[in-house]
C-alpha positions in Angstrom: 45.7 134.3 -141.4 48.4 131.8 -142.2 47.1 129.5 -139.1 43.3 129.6 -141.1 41.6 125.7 -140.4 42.9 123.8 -143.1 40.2 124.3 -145.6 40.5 127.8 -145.8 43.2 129.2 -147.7 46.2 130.1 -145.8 47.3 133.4 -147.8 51.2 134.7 -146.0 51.7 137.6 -143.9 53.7 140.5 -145.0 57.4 140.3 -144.8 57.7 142.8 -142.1 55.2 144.6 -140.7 56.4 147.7 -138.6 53.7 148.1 -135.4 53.7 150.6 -132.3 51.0 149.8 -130.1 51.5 151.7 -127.1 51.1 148.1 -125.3 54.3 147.0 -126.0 56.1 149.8 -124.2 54.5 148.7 -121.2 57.9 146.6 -120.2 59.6 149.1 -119.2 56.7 150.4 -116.4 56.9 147.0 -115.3 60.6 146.7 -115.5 60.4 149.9 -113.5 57.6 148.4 -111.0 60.3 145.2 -109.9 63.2 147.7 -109.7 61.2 149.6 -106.8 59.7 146.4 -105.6 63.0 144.9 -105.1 65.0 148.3 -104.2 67.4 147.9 -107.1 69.1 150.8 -109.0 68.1 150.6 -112.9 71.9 149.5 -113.9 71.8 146.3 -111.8 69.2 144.8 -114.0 68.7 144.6 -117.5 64.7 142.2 -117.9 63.2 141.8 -121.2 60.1 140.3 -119.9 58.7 139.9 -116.2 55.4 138.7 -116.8 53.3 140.0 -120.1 50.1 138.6 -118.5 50.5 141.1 -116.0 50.4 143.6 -118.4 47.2 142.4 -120.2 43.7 144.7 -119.9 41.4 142.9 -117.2 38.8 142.2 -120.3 41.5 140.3 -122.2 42.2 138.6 -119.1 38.7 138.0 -118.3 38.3 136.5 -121.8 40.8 134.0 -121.2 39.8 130.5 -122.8 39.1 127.6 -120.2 38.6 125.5 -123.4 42.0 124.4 -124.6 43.1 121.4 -122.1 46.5 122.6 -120.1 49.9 120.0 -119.8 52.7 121.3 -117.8 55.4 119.2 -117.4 57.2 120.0 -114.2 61.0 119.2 -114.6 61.6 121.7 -117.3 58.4 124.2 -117.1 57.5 123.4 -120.8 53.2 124.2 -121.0 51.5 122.5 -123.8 47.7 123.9 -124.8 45.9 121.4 -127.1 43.0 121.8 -129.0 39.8 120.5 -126.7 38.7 118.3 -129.7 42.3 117.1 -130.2 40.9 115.8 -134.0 41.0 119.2 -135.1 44.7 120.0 -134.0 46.0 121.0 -137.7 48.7 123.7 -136.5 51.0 124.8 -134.0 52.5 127.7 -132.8 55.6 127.3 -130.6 55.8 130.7 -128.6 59.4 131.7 -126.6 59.3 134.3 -123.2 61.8 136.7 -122.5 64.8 137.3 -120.6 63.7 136.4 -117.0 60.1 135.2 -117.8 58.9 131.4 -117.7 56.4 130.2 -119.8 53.6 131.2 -117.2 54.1 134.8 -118.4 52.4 133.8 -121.4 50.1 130.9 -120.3 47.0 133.5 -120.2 47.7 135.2 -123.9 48.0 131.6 -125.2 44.8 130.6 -123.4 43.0 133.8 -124.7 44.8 133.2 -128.4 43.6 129.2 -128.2 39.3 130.8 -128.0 39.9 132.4 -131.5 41.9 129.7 -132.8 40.4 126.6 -131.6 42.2 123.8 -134.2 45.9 125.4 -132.6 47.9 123.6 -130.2 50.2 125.9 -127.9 53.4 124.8 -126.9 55.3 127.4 -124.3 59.0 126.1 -123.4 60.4 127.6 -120.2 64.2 128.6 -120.8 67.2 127.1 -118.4 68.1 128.8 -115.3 71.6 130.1 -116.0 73.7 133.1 -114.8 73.3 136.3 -117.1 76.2 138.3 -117.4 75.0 141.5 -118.1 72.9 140.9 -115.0 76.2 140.5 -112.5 75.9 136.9 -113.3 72.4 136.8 -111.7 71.0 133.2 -112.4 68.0 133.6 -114.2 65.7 131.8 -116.8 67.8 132.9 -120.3 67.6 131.4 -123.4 71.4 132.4 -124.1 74.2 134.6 -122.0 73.5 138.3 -122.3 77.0 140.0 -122.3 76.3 143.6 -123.0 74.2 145.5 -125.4 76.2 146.6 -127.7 76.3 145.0 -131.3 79.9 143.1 -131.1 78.8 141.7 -127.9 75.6 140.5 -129.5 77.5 138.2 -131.7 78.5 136.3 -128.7 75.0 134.5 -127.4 76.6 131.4 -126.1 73.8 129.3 -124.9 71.6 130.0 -128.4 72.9 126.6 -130.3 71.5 124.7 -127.2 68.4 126.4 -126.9 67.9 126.4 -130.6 68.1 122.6 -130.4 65.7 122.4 -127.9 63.2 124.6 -129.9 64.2 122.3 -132.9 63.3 119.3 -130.9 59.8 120.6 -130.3 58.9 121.5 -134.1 60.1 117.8 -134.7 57.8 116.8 -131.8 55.1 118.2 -133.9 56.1 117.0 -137.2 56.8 113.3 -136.0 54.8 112.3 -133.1 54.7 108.6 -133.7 59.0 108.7 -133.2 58.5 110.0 -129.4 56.6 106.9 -128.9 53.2 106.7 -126.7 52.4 110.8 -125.8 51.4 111.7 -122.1 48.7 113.7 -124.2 47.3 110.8 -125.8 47.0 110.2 -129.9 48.8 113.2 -131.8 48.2 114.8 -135.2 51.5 115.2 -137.3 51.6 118.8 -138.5 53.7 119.7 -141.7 56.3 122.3 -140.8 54.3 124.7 -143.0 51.8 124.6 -140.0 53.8 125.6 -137.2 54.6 129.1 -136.4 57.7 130.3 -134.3 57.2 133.0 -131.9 58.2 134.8 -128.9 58.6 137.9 -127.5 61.9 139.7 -127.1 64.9 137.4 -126.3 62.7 134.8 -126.9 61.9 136.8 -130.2 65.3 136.3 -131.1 65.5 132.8 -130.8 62.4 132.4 -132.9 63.7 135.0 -135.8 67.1 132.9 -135.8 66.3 129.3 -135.4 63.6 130.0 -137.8 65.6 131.5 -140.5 68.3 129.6 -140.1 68.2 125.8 -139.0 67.7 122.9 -141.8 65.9 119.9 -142.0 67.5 117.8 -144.4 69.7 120.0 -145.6 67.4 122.6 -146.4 65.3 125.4 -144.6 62.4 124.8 -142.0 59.7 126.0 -144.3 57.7 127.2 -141.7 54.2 128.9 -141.7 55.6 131.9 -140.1 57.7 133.7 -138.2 56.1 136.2 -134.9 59.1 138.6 -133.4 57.5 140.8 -130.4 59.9 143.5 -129.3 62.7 141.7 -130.6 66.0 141.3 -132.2 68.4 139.8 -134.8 71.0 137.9 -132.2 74.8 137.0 -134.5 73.7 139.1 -137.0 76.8 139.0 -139.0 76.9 135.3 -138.5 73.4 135.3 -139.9 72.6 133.6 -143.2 68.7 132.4 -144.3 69.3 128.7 -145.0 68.0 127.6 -148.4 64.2 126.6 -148.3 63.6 129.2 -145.8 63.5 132.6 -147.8 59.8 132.5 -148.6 59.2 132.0 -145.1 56.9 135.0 -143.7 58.3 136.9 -140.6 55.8 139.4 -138.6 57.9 142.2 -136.5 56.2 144.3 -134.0 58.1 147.0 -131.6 56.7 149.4 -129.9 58.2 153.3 -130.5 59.1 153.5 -127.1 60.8 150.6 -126.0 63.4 151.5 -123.7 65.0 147.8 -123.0 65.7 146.6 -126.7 64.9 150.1 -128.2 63.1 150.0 -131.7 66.1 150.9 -134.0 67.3 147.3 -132.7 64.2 146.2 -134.8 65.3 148.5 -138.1 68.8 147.3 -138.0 67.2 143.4 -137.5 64.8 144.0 -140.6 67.7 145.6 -142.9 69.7 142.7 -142.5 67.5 139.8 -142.9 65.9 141.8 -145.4 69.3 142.4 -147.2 69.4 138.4 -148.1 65.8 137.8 -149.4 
């Protein structure tokens, strides 16, 4: 894998790599689940993500590693796994909920993901509380302003440039440690950006498909060791352009077939474009 301990060879993944697991289609029974729960019609909400641990078998769950140490810092939600033997921390993956989701939704697949890859730190940023538009303005954890689902009003995102700076701020957080002064965590490794994997799941997908492709470190691409998109999107497509450095840069798409919140041809128009500037 591209996250293989440092002495292994670290061989990419494949540009895009179309996947269907029925698993992924499970949103929509739990989107379903909190419209009954809550007595709401299916138009008043629109939810990429609840809570994916909820939707995890009982042996995953049960498998969970109680290995990894746990951080959560409680103004802004942000969850941090580290690596028990903090000495072998030589990569990072930086994973991004959904519309609606905190970064609790994913605290049990990051502890289960931290058994099999025990040298990987897990960082898990919670997105702001902010009204939703397409949601009647509900105020809800949102990583940018929803305003409709159609593709002109997905060139809008207002709220993305922030967020993207915040996810920024935590690869540079990895990359320079010592420039954040004494860590909470204790002594950190510095991890080269080809080490750190963005990913996240649905609107969170987004944001880790576009900050990834697209933001610059001294005026040139992120180089990053990957890219994961789960049941996600290409937000400001026609805005989109892969910054220079950043085209080699390995991006892994899953959707499931029967997605019915982003539905998969959101995923095929997503891969054509980016794959239109390689």
């Amino acid at each position: 894998t591209t996250l293989a301990p440092r002495a292994k060879s670290e061989p990419c993944w494949p540009k895009f790599f179309p996947w269907s697991h029925p698993r992924l289609s499970l949103k929509a029974i739990t989107y379903a689940v909190f419209m009954v729960k809550h007595r709401m019609r299916p138009t008043f909400l629109f939810a990429t993500s609840l809570s994916i641990s909820s939707r995890l078998s009982p042996r995953l769950r049960f498998q969970s590693s109680l290995g990894a140490k746990i951080h959560r810092n409680g103004e802004n939600g942000l969850i941090i796994l580290t690596p028990d033997d903090s000495s072998k921390h030589s990569a990072t993956v930086i994973l991004c909920h959904g519309l609606g989701d905190t970064a609790e939704g994913w605290l049990d697949p990051a502890q289960y993901l931290s058994k099999q890859l025990p040298h990987v730190k897990f960082v898990l940023p919670t997105a702001p509380t902010q009204p939703v538009t397409l949601n009647m303005g509900f105020a809800m954890p949102s990583w940018y302003d929803i305003v409709g689902l159609d593709s002109r009003s997905n060139e809008i995102c207002n709220g993305l440039d922030e967020s993207m700076n915040t996810i920024l701020s935590l690869v540079e957080n990895e990359v320079h440690p010592e420039e954040n002064g004494l860590s909470p965590l204790g002594p950190q490794n510095s991890i080269d950006y080809r080490r750190i994997v963005l990913a996240g799941f649905s609107q969170g997908g987004a944001l880790a498909l576009y900050t990834g492709m697209t933001q610059t470190r001294k005026n040139k691409g992120l180089g990053l060791a990957g890219i994961l998109v789960l049941s996600g999107y290409l937000p400001r497509s026609k805005q989109f352009a892969i910054a220079p450095g950043s085209e080699s840069t390995p991006i892994l798409h899953c959707h499931g077939k029967e997605d019915l919140v982003v539905p998969v041809e959101a995923a095929s128009m997503s891969r054509a474009r980016v794959s239109a500037l390689f």
